[in-house]
C-alpha positions, 0 to 999 in steps of 0.5 A: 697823181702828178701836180697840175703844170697850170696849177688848176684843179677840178673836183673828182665829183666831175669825174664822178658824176660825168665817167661814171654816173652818166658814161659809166666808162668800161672797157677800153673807154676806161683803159684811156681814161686811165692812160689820162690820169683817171682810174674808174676804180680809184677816184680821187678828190681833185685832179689836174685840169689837164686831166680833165682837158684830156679825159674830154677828148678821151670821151669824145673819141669813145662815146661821140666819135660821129659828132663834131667837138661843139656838138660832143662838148654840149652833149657831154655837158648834158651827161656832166649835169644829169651825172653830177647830181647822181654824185653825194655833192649833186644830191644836195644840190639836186635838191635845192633846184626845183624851188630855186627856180630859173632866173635864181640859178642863172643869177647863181652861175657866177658863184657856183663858178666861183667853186672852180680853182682859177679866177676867170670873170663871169657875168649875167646881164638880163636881155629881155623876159625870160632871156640871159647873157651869161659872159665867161672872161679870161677862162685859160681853159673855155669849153662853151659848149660843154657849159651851154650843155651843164647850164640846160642841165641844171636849168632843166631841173628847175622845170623849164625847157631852156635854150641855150646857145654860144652867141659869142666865143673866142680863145678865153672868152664864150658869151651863152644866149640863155631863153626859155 
């Protein structure tokens, strides 16, 4: 595996959870993963962010090719929560969901966030009962839409119906409209 030109990473367990829990990538989807830098077979700890950049289109192509890239994006989002948690990292924190409840996860988003190797600013600021802003800031790398569908996967798991909607979104910056 090359280095990252950015010097971003993102943890194999993302690989794990979403190319083979949720896609269960074979094939010729996997032969373009590989292409990418992400072999099905030899998974590794961290990967250069520019692999996972590029394995997203890789698997938009492959598993969504009818839908538009918000729509593919929020839907792998969805398979990234569900498959994360099939991961040994997910089962531990799979278990801890359910009791966390709700506004506890949301209010935990920075943090979790914070496991992420770049530094970008995340918010919540409670709009009403029942009802979020989670703002992302200065991220090099946004895919809102991707994050609104891993969010109602998380907060799914916490026995809610969530709605999660990109109010706001620009090249680094993306505002998710969280309601239940």
């Amino acid at each position: 595996m090359q280095g990252s030109p950015s010097g971003r990473v993102t943890q194999g367990s993302f690989f794990e959870g979403l190319f083979i829990h949720s896609l269960q990538a074979s094939g010729s989807f996997a032969d373009a993963l590989r292409a990418c830098g992400f072999d099905v077979n030899k998974t590794r700890a961290i990967y250069p962010i520019e692999v996972w950049n590029e394995a997203l289109e890789v698997a938009w192509r492959h598993c969504y090719p009818g839908l538009s890239r918000e729509s593919a994006y929020r839907e792998l989002g969805r398979q990234l929560g569900e498959g994360f948690l099939k991961t040994w990292m997910g089962k531990v924190v799979d278990m801890g969901l359910p009791m966390l409840g709700p506004e506890r996860l949301i209010a935990r988003i920075p943090s979790l966030v914070a496991l992420d190797t770049f530094r970008y600013d995340v918010t919540v600021t409670q709009l009403g009962w029942h009802h979020y802003r989670v703002s992302f800031r200065s991220d090099p790398d946004a895919k809102p839409d991707l994050l609104a569908g891993l969010v109602e996967s998380g907060l799914r798991r916490t026995g809610i119906v969530p709605s999660v909607t990109v109010s706001m979104r620009a090249a680094r910056d993306f505002d998710l409209d969280v309601t239940w």
